[in-house]
N, C-alpha and C positions, 0 to 999 in steps of 0.2 A: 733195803734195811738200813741201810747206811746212812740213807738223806734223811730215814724218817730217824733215828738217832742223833741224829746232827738238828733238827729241826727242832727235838724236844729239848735236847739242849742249849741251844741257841734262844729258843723261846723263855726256855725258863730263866736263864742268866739274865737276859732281856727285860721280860719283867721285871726282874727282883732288882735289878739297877735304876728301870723308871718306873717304878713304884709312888717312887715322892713328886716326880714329876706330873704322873700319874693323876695326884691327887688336888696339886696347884691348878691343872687345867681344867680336871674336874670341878674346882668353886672357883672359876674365872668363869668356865660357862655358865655355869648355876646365877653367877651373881648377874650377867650380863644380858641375860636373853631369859624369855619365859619360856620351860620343857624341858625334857630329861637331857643327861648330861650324855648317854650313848643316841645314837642312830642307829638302829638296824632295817638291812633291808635280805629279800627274798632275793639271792643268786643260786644260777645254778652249778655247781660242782661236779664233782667225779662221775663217768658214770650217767649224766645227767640226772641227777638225783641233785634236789633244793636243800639249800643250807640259810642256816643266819650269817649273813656277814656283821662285824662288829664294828664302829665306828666314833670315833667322838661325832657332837652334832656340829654341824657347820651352818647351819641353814636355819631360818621360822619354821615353826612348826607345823605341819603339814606340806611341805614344800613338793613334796612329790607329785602334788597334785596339781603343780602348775608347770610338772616335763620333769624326764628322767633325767635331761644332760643339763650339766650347767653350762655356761654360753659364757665365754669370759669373766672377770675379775671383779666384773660390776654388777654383774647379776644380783636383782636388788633382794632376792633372798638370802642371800649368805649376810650372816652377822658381821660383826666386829671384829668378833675375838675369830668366824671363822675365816676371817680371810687371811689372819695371820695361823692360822694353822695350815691351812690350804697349802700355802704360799711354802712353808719347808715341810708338808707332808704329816704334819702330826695328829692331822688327823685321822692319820693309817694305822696309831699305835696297837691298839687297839684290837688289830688283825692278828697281834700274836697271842692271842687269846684262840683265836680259829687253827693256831697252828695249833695249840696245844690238845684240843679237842678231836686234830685229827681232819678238820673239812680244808685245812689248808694247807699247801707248804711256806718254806719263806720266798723259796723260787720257781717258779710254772706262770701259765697263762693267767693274765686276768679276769680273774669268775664274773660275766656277764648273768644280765637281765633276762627271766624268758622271752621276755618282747623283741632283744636282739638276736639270741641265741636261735628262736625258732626261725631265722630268717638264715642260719650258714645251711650251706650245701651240705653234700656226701664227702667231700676232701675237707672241708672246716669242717665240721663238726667230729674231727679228730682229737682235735685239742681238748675234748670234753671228756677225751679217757683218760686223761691223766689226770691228779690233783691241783687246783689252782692256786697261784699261790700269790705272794705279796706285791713280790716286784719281776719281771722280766725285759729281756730287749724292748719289747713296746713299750713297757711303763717307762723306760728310761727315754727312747724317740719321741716321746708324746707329754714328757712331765709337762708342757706348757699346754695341754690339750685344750684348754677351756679357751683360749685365747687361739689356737689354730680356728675352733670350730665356729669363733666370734669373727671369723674372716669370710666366711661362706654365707650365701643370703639367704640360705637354708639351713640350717647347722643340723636338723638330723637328718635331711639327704645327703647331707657331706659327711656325715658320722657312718650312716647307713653304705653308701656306694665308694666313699673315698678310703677314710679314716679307718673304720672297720676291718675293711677286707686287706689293709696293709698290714695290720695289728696282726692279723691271723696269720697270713702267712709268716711274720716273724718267729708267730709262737710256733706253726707247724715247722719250721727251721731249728726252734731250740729243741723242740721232740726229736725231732730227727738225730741230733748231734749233741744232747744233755748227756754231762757228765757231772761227776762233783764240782772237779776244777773251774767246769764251762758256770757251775752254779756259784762259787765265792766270787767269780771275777764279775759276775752280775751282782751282786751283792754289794762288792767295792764298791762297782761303778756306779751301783745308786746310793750309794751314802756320797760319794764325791758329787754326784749333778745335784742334792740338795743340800750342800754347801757351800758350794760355789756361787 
């Protein structure tokens, strides 16, 4: 009761402070790229139950259709404007929209794809009972992911067999040991690694 309290509040303060920011990024993509200014895509959440995730766009238009992962910083689908979003996370804002609805928190596992989720075992697919949420120890291990997975000469085998299954066990490690306190200090620590 307390995280989901702390979440609504956090979200709603959140918003209402980047609201104007909000709306700059909003007609910077509009004006830059041809397509709408969010991204949604099909992840799965609590429960294993499908949610909208929210997104500003980063990408051309239909990009999905040329691979779910992005592959480093040059990946010739990502815009302009997305790569400087990319690059300090803004195009995550967006997710506190998901908090507020309830399919997210600000802190848990990050909500995968059914194409990868249907691939965790009986001990991974733990992580899917809980609510997913914005940032965790893996998103903070892996902020540079697109560029780890641009070092493999496979990048969704190395997503799949490498990347992946280290993610999970993180996450099954913050299940095991989440508390508030374990959730602000994650929280800090990913406003610090996308400032730095």
């Amino acid at each position: 009761m307390l995280k989901r309290i702390f979440d609504l509040v956090a979200a709603f303060i959140g918003l209402s402070i980047l609201l104007p920011f909000f709306i700059l990024i909003a007609i910077w993509i509009k004006l830059s790229s041809k397509g709408s200014v969010f991204y949604f895509q099909q992840r799965i959440g609590k429960n294993e139950i499908p949610f909208q995730l929210f997104k500003f766009r980063t990408m051309v238009t239909d990009a999905d259709k040329k691979g779910l992962l992005t592959v480093g910083m040059n990946d010739n689908r990502i815009t302009k404007v997305g790569y400087f979003l990319r690059k300090y996370k803004l195009d995550e804002l967006p997710q506190l929209l998901n908090v507020l609805n309830g399919t997210m928190s600000l802190v848990g596992p990050r909500p995968e794809v059914e194409k990868y989720t249907s691939l965790y075992n009986a001990e991974q697919k733990k992580v899917l009972r809980v609510k997913p949420g914005i940032t965790d120890y893996a998103s903070i291990k892996y902020s540079n992911e697109n560029e780890v997975l641009a070092n493999f000469e496979n990048p969704e085998k190395g997503y799949i067999e490498q990347v992946m299954p280290d993610k999970l066990n993180l996450n099954l490690e913050y299940i095991s040991n989440r508390n508030f306190i374990m959730d602000l200090k994650i929280i800090f620590a990913t406003l610090f690694k996308i400032t730095i």
